[in-house]
C-alpha positions as CSV (number, residue, x, y, z in Angstrom):
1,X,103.6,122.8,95.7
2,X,103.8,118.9,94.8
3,X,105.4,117.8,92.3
4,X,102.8,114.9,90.0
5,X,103.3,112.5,87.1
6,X,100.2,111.7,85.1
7,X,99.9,109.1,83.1
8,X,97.7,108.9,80.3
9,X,96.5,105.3,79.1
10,X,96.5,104.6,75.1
11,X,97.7,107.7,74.3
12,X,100.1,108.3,71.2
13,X,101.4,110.2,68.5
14,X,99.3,108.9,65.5
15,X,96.3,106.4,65.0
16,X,94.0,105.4,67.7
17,X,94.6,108.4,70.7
18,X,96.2,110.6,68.8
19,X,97.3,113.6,71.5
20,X,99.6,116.1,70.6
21,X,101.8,116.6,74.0
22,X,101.2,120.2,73.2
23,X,97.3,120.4,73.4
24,X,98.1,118.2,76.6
25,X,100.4,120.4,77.9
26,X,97.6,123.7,77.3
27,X,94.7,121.0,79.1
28,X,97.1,121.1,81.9
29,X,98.3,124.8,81.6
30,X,94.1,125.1,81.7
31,X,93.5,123.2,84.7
32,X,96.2,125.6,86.5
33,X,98.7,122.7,86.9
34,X,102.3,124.7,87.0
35,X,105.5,124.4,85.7
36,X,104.3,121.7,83.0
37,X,106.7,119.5,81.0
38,X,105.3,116.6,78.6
39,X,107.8,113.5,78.3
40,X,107.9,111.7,74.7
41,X,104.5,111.5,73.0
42,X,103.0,109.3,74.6
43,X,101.3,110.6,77.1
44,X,103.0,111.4,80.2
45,X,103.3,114.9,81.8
46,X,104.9,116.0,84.9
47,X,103.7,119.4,86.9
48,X,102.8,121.4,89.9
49,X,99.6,121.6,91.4
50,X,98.5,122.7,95.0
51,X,95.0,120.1,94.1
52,X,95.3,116.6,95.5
53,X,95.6,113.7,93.6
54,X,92.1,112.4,93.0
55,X,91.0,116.2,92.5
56,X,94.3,116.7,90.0
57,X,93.0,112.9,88.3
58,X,89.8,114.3,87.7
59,X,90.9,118.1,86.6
60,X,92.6,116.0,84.0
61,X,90.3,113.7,83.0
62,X,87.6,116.2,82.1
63,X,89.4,117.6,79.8
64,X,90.8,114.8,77.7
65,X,87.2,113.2,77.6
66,X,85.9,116.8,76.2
67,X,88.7,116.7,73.6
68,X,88.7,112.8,72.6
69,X,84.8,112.7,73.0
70,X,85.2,109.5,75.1
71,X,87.1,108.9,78.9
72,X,90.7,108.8,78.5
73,X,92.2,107.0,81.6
74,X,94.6,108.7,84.2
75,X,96.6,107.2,86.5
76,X,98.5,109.8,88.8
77,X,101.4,109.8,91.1
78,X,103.6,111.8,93.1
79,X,107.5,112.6,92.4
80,X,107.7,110.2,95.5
81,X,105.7,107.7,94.4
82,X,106.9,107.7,91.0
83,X,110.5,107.6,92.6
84,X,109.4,104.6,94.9
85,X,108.0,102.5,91.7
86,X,111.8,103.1,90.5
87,X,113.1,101.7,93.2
88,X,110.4,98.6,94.4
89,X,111.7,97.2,90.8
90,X,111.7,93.8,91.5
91,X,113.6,92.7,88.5
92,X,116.7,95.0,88.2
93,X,119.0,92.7,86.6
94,X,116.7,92.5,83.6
95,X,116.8,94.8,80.7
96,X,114.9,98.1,81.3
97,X,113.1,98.0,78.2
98,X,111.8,94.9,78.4
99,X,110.5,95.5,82.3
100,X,107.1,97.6,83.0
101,X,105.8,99.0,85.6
102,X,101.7,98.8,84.8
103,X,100.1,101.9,86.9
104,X,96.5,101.1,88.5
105,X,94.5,103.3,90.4
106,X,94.3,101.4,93.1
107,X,96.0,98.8,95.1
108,X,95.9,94.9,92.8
109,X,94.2,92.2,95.0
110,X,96.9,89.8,96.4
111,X,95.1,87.1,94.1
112,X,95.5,89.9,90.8
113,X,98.9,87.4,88.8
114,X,96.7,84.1,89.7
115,X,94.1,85.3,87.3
116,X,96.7,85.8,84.2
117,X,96.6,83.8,80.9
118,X,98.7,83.3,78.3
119,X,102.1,83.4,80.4
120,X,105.3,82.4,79.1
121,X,108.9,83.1,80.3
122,X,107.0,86.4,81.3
123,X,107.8,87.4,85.4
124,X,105.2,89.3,87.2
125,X,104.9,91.1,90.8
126,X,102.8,93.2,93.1
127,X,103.5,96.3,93.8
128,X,101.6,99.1,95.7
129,X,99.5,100.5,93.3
130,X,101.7,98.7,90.0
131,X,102.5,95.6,88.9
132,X,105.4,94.8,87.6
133,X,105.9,92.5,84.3
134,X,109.5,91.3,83.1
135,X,109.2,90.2,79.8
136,X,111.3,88.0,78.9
137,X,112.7,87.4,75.5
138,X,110.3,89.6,73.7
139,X,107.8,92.3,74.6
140,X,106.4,91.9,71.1
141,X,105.3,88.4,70.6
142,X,103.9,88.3,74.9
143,X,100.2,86.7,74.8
144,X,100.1,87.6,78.5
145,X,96.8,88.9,80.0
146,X,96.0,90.5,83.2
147,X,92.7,91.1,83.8
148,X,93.3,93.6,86.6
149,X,95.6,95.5,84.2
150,X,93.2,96.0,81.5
151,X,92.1,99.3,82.9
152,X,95.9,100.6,84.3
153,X,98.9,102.0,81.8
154,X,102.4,100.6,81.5
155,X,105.5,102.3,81.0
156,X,109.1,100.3,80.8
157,X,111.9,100.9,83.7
158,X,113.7,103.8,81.2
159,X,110.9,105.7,81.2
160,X,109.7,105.6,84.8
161,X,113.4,106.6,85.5
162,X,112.8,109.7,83.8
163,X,110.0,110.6,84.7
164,X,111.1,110.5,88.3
165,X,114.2,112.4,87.6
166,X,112.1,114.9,86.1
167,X,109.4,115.2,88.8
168,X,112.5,115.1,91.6
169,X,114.0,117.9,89.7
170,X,110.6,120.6,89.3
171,X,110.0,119.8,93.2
172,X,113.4,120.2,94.6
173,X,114.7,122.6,91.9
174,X,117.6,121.4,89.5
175,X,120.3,122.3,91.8
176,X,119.1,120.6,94.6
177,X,118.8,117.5,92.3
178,X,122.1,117.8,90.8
179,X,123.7,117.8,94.8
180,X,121.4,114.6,95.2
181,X,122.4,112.8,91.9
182,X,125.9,113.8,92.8
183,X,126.0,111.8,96.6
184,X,124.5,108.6,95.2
């Protein structure tokens, strides 16, 4: 069965999206998603399902938009996918936590950076379905705006690593990983 990431978009612990990981983890226990394992509170689980993407996107969606009373954006991906984002990084001497990886649902137009305001020592690039933002000095005091982003859902380099660490390990089994990790 294949191994997914979702990843929900302005999800977090208090305030404004308040999910607890545990009602998301029932939503996806619900929706018959398997071996289910939520990563910090901030809206990203990792599972198995024998749906495809779009029909696992939508499974999901349905359910947070019953339980927030409004949509809640999803942007899915594979264990491969979510591995290949790691990788495509097209800043890796920059700090992790200062680089994102902003997940769309589809593909940015080649024109998608030309239509940015507000950018300062901030580096951007395409990526398949992501775009990728160094930021610079400071994450916190960024002005930058990408219109095509407004609808997708960052997450820095630390935590993509995870989460593909975690989705490698449910779909190959932790032993398998552990031989992998061990070769690099």
């Amino acid at each position: 069965m294949p191994a997914y990431i979702a990843l929900l978009r302005a999800v977090n612990v208090g305030g404004t999206g308040k999910l607890p990981m545990t009602e998301l983890t029932a939503m996806c226990q619900e929706a018959g998603f398997a071996k289910v394992k939520t990563y910090i509170a901030s809206g990203n689980v990792i599972f198995e399902s024998k749906l495809g993407e779009a029909k696992v996107k939508a499974a999901l969606e349905s359910r947070l938009a019953a339980y927030a009373g409004k949509p809640v954006g999803v942007a899915v991906r594979t264990a491969a996918e979510m591995a290949a984002v790691l990788a495509a990084n097209p800043f890796p001497e920059a700090p992790t936590n200062c680089t994102v990886a902003i997940f769309l649902d589809q593909a940015p137009p080649a024109t998608a950076l030309e239509a940015a305001t507000g950018q300062r020592d901030e580096r951007m690039r395409l990526g398949v379905r992501e775009i990728y933002v160094h930021y610079g000095e400071s994450m916190a005091d960024s002005r930058l705006k990408i219109p095509v982003a407004k609808n997708g859902t960052a997450r820095n380099m630390n935590t993509v690593a995870k989460l593909a660490e975690m989705a490698a390990k449910l779909s190959t089994g932790d032993e398998v990983w552990r031989r992998i990790a061990n070769d690099r």
